[in-house]
N, C-alpha and C positions, 0 to 999 in steps of 0.2 A: 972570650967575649960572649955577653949573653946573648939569647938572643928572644924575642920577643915570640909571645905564641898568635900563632896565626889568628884574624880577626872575621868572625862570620861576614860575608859580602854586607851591604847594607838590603834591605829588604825580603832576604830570609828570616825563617821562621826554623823554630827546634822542633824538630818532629816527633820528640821524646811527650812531649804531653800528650798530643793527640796517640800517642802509642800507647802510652798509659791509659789513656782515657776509654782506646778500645779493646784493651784486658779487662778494663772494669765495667764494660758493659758485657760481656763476652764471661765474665765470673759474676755477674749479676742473672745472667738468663741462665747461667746455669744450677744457679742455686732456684731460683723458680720451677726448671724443670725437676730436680730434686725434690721439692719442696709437694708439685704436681702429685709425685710419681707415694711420698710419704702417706697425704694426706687421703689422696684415694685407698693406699691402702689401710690405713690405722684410724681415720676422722679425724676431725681436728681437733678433741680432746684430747687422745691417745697418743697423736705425734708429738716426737720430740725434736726442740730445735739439732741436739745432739745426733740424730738420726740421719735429717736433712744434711747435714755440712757431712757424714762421713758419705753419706749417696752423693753427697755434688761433688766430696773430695776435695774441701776445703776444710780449715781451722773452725770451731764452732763460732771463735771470735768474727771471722770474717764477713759472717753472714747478716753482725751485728755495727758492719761499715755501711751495709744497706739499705737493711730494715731494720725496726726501734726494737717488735717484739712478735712473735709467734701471727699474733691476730695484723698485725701489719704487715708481714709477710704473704700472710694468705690473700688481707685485700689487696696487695698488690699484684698477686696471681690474678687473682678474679678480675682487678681490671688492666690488665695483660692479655688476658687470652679472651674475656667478653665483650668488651670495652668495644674492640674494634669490630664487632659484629654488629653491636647495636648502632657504631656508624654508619656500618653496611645497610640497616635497618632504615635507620633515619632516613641514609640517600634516595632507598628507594621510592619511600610515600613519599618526599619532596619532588624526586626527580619525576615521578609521573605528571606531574602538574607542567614541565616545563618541555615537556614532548609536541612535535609539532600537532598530534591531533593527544588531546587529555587522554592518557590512563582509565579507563572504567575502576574506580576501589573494589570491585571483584577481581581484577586482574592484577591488580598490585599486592592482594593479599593472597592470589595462589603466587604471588614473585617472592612474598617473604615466608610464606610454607615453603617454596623450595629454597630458600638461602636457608632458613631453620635446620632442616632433614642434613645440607649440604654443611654446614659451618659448623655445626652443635652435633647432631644425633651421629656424624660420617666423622666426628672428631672425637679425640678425649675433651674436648670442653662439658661434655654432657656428665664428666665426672666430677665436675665444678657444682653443675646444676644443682647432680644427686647430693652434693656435700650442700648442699645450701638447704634443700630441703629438706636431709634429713639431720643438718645441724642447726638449723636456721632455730628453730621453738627453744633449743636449752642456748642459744649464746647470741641474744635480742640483737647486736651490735653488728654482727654480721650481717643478721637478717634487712637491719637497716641499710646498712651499705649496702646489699645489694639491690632492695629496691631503691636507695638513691641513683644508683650506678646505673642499672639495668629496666627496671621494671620499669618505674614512674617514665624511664625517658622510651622505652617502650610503647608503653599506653599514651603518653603527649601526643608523639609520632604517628599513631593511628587514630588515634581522638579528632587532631588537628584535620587530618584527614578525610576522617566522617564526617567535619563538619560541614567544612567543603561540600562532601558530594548533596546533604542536604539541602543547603543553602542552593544548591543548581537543578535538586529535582532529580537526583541522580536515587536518592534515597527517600522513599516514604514516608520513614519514620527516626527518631535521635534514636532508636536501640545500642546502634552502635558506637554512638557520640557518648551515654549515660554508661557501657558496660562494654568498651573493646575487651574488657578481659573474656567476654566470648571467644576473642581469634586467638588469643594466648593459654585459652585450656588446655584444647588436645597436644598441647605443646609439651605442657607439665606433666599429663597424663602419662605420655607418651616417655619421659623421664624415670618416674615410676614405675611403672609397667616392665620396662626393661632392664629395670633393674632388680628386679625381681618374679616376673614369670613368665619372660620372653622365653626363656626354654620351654614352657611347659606348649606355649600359645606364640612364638614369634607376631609380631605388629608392623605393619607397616606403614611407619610413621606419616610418610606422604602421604597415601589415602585416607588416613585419619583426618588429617588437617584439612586435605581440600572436600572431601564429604562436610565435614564443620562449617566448610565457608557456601559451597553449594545449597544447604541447609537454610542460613542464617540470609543469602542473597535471593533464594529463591520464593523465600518468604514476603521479604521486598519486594522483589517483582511480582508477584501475584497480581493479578488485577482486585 
């Protein structure tokens, strides 16, 4: 006599997909950190997709279940590991406005000097930076993705910002409305710098940044 094979209750679910689903996010972050770990060291010319999958210890094919190709792999490093800083970023100039007494924009841009120091310069993301800027001029595409990604929504975020404080008297003058890229120099500088002759001269990234903003607010306030 045969006999029938047992019938899932009604309203279970197979836990086989979500278990699949979390191999392949779990082989997806690991070929990114791969990926990290290549490009920092060789640029993104000289890496090879081959390189990455044998560091992540995957099939070269696999890496090709995720991302299309080499430069789509990177940006989706880039916006992996930056992406969620410049939300951090955004919250902050947003979030000072909704504080029971307003934010001063002096004091929201020493808040994003120190997420900067803290997120980027205290992380390996600041090897992302250095790959952008020193691969950004020969491979335009990047360069553009990253100011889509990063920069523009950067600069919106404190523009928007300055406009504000403007419009309430809080600020003199648009200096900072026509050229936030003032608070984002010592940033990039400070990218540079260290990546090339912080042995000789160590920096300290946070007092760079907030001497910049001290500079640029004390000006304002002048009578």
């Amino acid at each position: 006599m045969r006999t029938s094979a047992k019938r899932k209750p009604r309203g279970t679910t197979d836990g086989g997909q979500g278990k699949r689903a979390g191999q392949g996010a779990d082989r997806r972050a690991q070929i990114l950190v791969a990926a990290l770990d290549e490009f920092s060291l060789h640029g993104f010319e000289a890496t090879r997709l081959d390189d990455v999958a044998k560091r992540a210890h995957v099939a070269k094919g696999t890496i090709y279940l995720y991302f299309k190709d080499k430069e789509s792999l990177f940006q989706e490093l880039l916006r992996a590991q930056i992406g969620p800083v410049i939300g951090m970023l955004e919250a902050v100039l947003a979030g000072g406005t909704k504080e029971k007494k307003p934010v001063p924009l002096r004091e929201l841009a020493h808040r994003v000097a120190d997420l900067f120091v803290e997120q980027v310069i205290g992380t390996r993301r600041k090897d992302i930076v250095r790959l952008i800027l020193t691969e950004g001029p020969r491979f335009p595409k990047l360069a553009e993705f990253y100011y889509r990604e990063v920069i523009s929504r950067g600069l919106s975020a404190f523009r928007a910002r300055a406009k504000r404080a403007v419009n309430e008297g809080e600020l003199k003058s648009d200096t900072l409305v026509r050229f936030p890229h003032l608070i984002v120099a010592p940033a990039l500088v400070s990218i540079i710098w260290k990546s090339m002759f912080d042995k000789f001269e160590p920096l300290d990234v946070k007092a760079l940044m907030k001497a910049q903003i001290d500079i640029l607010f004390d000006k304002e306030e002048r009578p």
